[in-house]
Backbone bond lengths (Angstrom), bond angles and torsions (degrees), N, CA, C in turn:
res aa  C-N    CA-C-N  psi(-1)  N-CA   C-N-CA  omega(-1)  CA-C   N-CA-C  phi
1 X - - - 1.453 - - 1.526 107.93 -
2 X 1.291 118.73 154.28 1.560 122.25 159.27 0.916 144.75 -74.09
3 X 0.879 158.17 121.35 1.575 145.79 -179.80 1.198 91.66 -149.57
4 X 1.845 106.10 151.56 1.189 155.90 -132.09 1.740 84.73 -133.42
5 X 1.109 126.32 132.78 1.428 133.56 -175.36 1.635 105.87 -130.49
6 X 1.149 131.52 129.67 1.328 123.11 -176.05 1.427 109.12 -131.95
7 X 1.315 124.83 149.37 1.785 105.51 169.94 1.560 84.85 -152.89
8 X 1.398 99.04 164.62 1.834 137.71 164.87 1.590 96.53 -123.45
9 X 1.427 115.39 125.31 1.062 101.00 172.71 1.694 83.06 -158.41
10 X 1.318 110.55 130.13 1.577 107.27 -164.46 1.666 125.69 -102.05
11 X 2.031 86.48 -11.63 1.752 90.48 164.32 1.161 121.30 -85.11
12 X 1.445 126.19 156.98 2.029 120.56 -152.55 1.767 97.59 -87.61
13 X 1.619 114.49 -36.60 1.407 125.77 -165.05 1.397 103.04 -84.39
14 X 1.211 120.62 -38.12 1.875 113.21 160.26 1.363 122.72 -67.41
15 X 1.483 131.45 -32.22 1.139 147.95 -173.69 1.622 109.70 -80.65
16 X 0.950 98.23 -24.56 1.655 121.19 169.94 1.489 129.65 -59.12
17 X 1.745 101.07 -62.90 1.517 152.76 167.89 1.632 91.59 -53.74
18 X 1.482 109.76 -76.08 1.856 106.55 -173.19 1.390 111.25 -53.74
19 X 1.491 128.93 -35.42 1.255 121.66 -170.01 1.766 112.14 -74.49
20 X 1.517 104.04 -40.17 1.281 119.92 179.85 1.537 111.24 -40.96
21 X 1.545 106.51 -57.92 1.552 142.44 -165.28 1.686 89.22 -61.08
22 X 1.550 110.08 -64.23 1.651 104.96 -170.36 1.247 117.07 -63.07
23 X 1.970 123.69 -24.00 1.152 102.88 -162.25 1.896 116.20 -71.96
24 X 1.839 101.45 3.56 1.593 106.61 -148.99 1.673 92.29 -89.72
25 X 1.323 117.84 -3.52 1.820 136.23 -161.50 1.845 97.70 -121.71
26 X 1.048 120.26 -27.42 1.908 114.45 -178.50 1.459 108.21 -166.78
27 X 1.328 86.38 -163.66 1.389 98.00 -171.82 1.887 100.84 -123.81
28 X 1.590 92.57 136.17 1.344 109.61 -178.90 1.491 115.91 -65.36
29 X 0.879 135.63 123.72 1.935 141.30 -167.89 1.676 93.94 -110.40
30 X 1.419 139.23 -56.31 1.464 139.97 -163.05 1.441 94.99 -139.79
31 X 1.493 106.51 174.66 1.209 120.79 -164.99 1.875 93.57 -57.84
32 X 1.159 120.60 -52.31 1.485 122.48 -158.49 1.296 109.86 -126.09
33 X 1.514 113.74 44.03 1.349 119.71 -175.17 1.468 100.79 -145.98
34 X 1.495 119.63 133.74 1.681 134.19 164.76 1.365 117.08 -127.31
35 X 1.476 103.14 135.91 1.500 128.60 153.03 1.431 116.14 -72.47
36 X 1.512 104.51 101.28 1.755 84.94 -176.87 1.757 93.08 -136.31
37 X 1.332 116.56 131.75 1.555 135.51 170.25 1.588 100.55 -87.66
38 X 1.679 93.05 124.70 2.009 85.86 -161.37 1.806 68.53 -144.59
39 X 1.643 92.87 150.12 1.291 103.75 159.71 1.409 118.88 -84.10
40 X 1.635 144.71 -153.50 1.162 146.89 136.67 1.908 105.44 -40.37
41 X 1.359 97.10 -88.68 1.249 89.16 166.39 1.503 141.69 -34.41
42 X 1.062 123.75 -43.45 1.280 112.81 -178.87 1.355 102.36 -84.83
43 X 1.332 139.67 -39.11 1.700 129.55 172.37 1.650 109.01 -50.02
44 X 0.980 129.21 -10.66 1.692 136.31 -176.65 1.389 94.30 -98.51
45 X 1.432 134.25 -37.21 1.537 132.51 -159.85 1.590 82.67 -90.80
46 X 1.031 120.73 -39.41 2.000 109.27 -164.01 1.344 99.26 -61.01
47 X 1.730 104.51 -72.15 1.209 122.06 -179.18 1.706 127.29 -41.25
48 X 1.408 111.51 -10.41 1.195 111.06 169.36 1.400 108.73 -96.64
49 X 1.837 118.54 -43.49 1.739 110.75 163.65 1.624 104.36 -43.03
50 X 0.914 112.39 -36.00 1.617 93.73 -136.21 2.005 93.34 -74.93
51 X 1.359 92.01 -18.73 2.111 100.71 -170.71 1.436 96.91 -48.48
52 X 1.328 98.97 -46.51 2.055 112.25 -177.48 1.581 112.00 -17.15
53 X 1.241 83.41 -48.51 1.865 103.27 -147.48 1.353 109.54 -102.80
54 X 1.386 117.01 -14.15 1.628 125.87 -156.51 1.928 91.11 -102.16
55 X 1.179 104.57 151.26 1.470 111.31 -176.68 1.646 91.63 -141.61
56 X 1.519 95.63 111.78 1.533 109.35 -176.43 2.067 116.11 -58.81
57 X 1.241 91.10 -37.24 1.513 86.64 -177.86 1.498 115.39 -89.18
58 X 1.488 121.03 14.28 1.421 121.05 166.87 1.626 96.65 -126.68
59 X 1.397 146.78 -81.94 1.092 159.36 -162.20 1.510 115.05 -42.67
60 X 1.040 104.12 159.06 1.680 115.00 176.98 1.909 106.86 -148.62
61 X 1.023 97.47 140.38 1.837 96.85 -165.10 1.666 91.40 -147.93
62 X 0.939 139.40 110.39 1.412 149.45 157.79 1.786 123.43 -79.51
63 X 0.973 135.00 145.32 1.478 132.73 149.02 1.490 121.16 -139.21
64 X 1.093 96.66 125.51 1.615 100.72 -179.23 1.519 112.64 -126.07
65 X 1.248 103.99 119.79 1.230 134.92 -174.72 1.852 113.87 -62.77
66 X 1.237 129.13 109.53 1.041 110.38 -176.01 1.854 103.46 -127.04
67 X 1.605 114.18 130.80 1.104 131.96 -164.80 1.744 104.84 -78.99
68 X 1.573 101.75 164.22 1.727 102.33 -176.94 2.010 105.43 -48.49
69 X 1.307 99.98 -49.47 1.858 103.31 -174.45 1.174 97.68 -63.65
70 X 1.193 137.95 -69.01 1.297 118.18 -175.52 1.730 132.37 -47.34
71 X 1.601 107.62 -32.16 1.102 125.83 172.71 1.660 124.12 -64.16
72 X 1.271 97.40 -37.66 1.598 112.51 159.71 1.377 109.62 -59.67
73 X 1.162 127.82 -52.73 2.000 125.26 178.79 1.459 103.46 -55.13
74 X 1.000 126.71 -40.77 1.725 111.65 -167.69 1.051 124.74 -46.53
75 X 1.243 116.77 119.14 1.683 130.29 168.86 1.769 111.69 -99.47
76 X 1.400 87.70 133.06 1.455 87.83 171.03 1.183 117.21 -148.74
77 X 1.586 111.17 116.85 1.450 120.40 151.44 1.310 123.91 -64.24
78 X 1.999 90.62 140.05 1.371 112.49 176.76 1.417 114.71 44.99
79 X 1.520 125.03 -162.02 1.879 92.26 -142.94 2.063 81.01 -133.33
80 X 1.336 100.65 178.49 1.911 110.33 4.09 1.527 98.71 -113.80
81 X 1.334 86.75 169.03 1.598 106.35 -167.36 1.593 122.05 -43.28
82 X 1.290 118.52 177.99 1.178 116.08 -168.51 1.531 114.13 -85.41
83 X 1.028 124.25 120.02 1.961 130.47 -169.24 1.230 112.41 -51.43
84 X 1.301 130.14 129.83 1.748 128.98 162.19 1.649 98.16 -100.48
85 X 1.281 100.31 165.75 1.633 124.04 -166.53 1.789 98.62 -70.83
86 X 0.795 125.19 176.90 1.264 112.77 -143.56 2.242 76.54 -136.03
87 X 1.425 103.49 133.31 1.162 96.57 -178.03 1.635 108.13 -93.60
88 X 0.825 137.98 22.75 0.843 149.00 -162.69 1.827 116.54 -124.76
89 X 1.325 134.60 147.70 1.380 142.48 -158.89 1.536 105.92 -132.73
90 X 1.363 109.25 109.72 1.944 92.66 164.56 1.444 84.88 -118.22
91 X 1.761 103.18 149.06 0.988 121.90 163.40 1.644 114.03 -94.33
């Protein structure tokens, strides 16, 4: 599935750390926004790195899950374009 990952996170060396961490799960679209195709499993493996790094009383980290119908509506201006799942496997 897709999901759309978002964060505010206002320290530079954590904000750093989360982006680092997300770029290894999707592809970066905006400064603080990811496309990431995660299974069950792997959204449980992120989401547990990512607790590491996240500091509840400053940070904000979103994921929103977006389904095939919904995934079909997306429009997107200017680039880059919207990510497909990658057919491909590295272990």
């Amino acid at each position: 599935m897709l999901y759309i990952i978002c964060y505010d996170i206002p320290d530079d060396r954590r904000r750093k750390k989360v982006a680092d961490l997300l770029e290894g799960y999707g592809v970066r679209v905006q400064y603080s926004v990811f496309e990431c195709y995660l299974s069950a499993k792997k959204l449980k493996e992120l989401q547990r790195r990512l607790r590491k790094q996240f500091n509840q009383n400053e940070d904000s980290i979103r994921f929103y899950p977006l389904s095939p119908s919904m995934l079909s509506q997306t429009m997107v201006w200017g680039s880059p374009p919207l990510s497909t799942p990658s057919s491909s496997v590295i272990i």
